[in-house]
C-alpha positions in Angstrom: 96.8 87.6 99.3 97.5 87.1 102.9 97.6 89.8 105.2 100.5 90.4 107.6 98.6 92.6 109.7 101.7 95.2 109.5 101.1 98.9 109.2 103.9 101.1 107.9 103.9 104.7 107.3 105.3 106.5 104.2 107.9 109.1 105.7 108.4 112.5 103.7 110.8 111.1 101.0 107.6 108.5 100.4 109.4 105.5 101.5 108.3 102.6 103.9 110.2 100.1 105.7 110.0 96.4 104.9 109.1 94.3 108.1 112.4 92.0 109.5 110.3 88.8 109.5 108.9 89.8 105.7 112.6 90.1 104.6 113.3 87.0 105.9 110.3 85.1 104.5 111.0 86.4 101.0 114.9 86.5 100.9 115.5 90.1 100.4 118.5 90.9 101.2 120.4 94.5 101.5 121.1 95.6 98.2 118.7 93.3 96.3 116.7 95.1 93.6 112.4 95.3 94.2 110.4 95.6 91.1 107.3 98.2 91.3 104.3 97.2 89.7 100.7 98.2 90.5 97.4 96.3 89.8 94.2 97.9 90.2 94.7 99.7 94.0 97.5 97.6 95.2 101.2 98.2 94.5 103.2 94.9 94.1 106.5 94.4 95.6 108.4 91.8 93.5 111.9 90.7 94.1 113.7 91.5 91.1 115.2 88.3 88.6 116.9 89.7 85.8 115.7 88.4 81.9 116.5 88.2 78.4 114.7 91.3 76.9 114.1 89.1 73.8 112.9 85.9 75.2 112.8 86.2 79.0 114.8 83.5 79.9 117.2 83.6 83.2 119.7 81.4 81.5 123.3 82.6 80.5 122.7 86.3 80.7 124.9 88.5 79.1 125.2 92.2 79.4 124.6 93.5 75.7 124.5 97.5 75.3 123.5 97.7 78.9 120.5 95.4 78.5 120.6 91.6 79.3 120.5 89.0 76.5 120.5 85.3 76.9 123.7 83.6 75.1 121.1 81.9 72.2 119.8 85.5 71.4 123.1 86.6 71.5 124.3 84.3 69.0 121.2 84.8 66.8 122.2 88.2 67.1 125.5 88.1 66.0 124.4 85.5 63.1 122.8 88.2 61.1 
């Protein structure tokens, strides 16, 4: 991991701001959804791709009872 050598403060509503340049590097745009994980003592800041809950693929999502499905699942779905 490579070190930015950026400090930021958590204000009272415990959020931080992401550095310009940062943004920029990684494509994050406003609006775009961060996932939160945490490994050992580090939290990890991941830009967000939605998947297929059944097979993880990024290919032909479809929303299916508010959860995103690829069109093969979909089908193998509806085929039962």
């Amino acid at each position: 991991m490579k070190s930015t050598g950026i400090v930021r403060k958590v204000d009272e509503l415990g959020r931080i701001v992401l550095p310009m340049e940062l943004r920029r590097v990684l494509d994050i745009k406003i609006k775009d959804s961060l996932e939160i994980t945490s490994e050992d003592d580090k939290i990890i800041l991941k830009k967000y791709e939605p998947c297929c809950v059944f097979c993880s693929s990024k290919e032909e999502l479809q929303s299916f009872k508010g959860r995103c499905v690829c069109k093969k699942c979909l089908d193998e779905i509806c085929a039962k």
